[in-house]
Backbone as CSV, one residue per row, in Angstrom:
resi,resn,N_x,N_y,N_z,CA_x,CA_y,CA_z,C_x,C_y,C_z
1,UNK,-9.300,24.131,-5.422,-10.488,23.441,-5.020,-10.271,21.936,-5.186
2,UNK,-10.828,20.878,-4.062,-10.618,19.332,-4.149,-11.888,19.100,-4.700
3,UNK,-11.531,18.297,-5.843,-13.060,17.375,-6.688,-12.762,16.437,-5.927
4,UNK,-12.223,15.662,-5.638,-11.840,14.197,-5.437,-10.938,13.758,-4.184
5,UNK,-11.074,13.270,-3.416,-10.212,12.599,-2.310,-10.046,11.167,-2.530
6,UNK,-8.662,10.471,-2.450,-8.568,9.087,-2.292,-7.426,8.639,-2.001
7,UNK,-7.239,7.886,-1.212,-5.642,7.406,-0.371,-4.631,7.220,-1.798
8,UNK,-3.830,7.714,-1.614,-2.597,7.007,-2.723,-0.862,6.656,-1.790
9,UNK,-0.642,5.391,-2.436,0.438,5.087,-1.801,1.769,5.947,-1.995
10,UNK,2.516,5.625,-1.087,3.845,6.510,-0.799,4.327,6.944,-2.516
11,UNK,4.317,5.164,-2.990,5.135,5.363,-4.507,4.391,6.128,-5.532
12,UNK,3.020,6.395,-5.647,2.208,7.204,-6.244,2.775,8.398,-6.121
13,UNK,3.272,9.020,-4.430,3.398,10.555,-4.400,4.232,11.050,-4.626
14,UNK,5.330,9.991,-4.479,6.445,10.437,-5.564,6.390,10.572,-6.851
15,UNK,6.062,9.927,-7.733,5.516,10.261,-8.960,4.537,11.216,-8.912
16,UNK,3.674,11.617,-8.321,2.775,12.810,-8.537,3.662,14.129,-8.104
17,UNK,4.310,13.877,-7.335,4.398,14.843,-6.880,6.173,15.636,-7.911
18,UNK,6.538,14.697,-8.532,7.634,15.408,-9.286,7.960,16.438,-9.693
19,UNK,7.136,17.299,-10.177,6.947,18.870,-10.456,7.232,19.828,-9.644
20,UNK,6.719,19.194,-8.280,6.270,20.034,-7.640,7.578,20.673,-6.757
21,UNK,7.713,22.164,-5.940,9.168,22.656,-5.833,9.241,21.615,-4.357
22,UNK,8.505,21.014,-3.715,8.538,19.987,-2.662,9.098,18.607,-2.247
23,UNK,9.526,18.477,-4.033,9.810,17.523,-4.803,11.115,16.950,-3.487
24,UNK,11.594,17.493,-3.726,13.139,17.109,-2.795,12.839,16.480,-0.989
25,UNK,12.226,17.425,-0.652,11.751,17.178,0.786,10.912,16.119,0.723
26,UNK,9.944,15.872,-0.203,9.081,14.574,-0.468,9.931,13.539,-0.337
27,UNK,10.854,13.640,-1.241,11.553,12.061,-1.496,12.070,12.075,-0.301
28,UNK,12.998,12.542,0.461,13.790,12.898,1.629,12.955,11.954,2.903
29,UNK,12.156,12.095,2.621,10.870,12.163,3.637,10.795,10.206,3.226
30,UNK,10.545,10.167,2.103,9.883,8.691,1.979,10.978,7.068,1.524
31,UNK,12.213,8.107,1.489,13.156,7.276,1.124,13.987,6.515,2.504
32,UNK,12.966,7.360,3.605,13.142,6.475,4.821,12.656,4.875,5.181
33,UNK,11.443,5.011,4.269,10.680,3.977,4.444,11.420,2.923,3.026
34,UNK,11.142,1.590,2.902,11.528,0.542,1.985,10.223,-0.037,1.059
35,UNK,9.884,1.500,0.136,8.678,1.296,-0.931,9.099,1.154,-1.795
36,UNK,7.951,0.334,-2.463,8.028,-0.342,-4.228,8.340,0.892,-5.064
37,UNK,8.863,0.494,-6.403,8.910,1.828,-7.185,7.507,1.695,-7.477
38,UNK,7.078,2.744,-8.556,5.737,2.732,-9.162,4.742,2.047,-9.426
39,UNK,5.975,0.846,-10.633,4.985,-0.146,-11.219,4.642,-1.141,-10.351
40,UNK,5.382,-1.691,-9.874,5.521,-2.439,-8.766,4.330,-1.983,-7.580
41,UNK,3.926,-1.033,-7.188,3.038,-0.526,-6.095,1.690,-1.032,-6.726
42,UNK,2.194,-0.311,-7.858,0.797,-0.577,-9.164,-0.056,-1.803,-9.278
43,UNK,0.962,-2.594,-9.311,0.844,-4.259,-9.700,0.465,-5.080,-8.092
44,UNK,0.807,-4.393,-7.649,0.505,-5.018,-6.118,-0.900,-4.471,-5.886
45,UNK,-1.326,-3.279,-5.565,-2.706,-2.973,-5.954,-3.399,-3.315,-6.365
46,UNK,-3.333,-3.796,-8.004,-4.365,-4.525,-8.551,-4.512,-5.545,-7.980
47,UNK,-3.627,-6.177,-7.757,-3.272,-8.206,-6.898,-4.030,-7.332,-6.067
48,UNK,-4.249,-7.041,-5.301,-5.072,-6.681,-4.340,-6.374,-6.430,-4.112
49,UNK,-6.303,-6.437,-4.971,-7.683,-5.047,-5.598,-8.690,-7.055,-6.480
50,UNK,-7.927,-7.303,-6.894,-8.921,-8.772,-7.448,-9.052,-9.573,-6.491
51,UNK,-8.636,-9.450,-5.315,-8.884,-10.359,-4.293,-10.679,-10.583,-4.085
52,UNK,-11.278,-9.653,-4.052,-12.540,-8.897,-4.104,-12.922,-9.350,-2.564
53,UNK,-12.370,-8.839,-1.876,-12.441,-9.346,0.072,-13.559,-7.912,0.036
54,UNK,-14.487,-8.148,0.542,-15.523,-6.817,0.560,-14.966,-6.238,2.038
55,UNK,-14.052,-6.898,2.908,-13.822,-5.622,4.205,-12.367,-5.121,3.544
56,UNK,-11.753,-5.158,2.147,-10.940,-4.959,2.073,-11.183,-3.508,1.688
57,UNK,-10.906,-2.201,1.855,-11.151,-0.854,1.597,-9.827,-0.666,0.470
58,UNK,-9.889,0.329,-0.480,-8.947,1.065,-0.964,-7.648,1.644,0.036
59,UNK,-8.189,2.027,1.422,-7.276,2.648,2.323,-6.531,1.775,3.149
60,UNK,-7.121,0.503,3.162,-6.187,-0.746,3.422,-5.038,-0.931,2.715
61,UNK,-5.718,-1.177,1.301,-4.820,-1.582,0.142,-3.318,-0.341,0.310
62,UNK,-3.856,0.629,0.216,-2.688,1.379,0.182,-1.608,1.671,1.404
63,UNK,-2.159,1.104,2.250,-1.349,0.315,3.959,-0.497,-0.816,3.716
64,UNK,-1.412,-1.945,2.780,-0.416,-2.875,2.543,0.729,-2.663,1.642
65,UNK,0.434,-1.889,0.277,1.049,-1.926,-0.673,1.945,-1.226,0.219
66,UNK,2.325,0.008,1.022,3.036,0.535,1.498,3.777,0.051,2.709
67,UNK,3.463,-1.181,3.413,4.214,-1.438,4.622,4.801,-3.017,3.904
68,UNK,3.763,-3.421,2.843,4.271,-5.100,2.758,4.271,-5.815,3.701
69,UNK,2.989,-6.362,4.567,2.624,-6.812,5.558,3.451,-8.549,5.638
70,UNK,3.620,-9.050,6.273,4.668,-10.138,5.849,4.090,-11.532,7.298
71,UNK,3.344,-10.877,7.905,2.378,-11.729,8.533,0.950,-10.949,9.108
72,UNK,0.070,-12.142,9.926,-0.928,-11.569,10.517,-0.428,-10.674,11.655
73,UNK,0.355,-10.387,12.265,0.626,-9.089,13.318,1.021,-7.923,12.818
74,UNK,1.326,-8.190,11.750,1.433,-6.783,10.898,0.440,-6.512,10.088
75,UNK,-0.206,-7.165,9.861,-1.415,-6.957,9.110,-2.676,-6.403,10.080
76,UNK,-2.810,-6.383,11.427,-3.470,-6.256,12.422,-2.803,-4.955,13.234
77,UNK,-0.948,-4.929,12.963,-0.722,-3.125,13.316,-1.024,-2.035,12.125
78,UNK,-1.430,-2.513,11.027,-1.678,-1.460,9.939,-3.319,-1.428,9.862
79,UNK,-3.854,-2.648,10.061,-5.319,-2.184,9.205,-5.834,-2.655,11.235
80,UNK,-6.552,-1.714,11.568,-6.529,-1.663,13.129,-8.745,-1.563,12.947
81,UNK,-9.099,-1.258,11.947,-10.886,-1.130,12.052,-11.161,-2.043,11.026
82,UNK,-10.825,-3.255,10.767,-11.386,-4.584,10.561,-10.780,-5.790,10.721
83,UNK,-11.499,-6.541,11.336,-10.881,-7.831,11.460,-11.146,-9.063,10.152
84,UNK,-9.810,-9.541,9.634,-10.118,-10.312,8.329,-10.058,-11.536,8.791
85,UNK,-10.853,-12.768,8.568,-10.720,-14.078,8.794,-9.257,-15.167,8.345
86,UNK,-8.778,-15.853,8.964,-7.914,-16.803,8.287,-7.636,-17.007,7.081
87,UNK,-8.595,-17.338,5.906,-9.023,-17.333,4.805,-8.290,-16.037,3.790
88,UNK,-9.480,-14.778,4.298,-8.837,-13.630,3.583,-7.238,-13.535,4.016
89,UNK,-7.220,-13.597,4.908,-5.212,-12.826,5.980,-4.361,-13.623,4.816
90,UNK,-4.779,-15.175,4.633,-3.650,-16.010,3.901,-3.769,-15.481,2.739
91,UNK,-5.088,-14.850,1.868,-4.712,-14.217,0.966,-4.200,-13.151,0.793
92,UNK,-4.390,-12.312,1.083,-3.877,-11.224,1.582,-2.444,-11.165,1.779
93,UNK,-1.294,-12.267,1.980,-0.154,-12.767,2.619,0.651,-13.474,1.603
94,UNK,-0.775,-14.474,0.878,0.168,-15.060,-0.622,0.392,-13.901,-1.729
95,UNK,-0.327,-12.640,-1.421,0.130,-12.171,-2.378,1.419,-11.152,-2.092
96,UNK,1.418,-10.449,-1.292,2.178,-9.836,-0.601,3.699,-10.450,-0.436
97,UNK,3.933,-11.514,0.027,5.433,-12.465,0.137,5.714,-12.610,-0.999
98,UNK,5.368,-12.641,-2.340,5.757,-12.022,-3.611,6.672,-10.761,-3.719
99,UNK,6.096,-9.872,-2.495,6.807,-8.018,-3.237,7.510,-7.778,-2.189
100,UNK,8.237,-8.630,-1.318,8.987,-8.322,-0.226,9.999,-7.784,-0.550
101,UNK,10.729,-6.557,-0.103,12.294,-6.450,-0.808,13.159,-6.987,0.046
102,UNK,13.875,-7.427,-0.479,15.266,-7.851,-0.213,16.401,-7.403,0.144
């Protein structure tokens, strides 16, 4: 039975999902993509999360933390049902060009 629904990023489901016998095909699956480890997802979240942008949703956050948006056209192919002003995008952007990998 689900109590609870809420977006969690790629690096969350790897860690949640460790136990589980799926475990292998999970990672397989996400080690395609170029995600933060844990803490790092973590820490980007919160930076995110204090921005306090009220069109910013939880299900955003976990778009950015997971793609690392690196300008406004990528920030506009991931979050596609709100439009953020100049203002928020640059924040949104100073924090983000911080967790770029390399």
């Amino acid at each position: 039975m689900i109590k609870t629904s809420r977006p969690i990023t790629m690096a969350e489901t790897l860690k949640l999902s460790k136990n589980s016998e799926k475990f292998d095909s999970i990672k397989n699956f996400i080690k395609n993509f170029n995600i933060l480890d844990y803490d790092k997802a973590k820490n980007l979240t919160d930076e995110l999360r204090s921005l306090n942008i009220l069109k910013l949703k939880e299900s955003h956050i976990v778009k950015i933390v997971d793609f690392i948006p690196q300008n406004i056209e990528d920030i506009n192919k991931i979050i596609l049902d709100v439009s953020f002003d100049a203002d928020e995008v640059n924040k949104i952007l100073g924090i983000t060009k911080n967790h770029i990998q390399r």
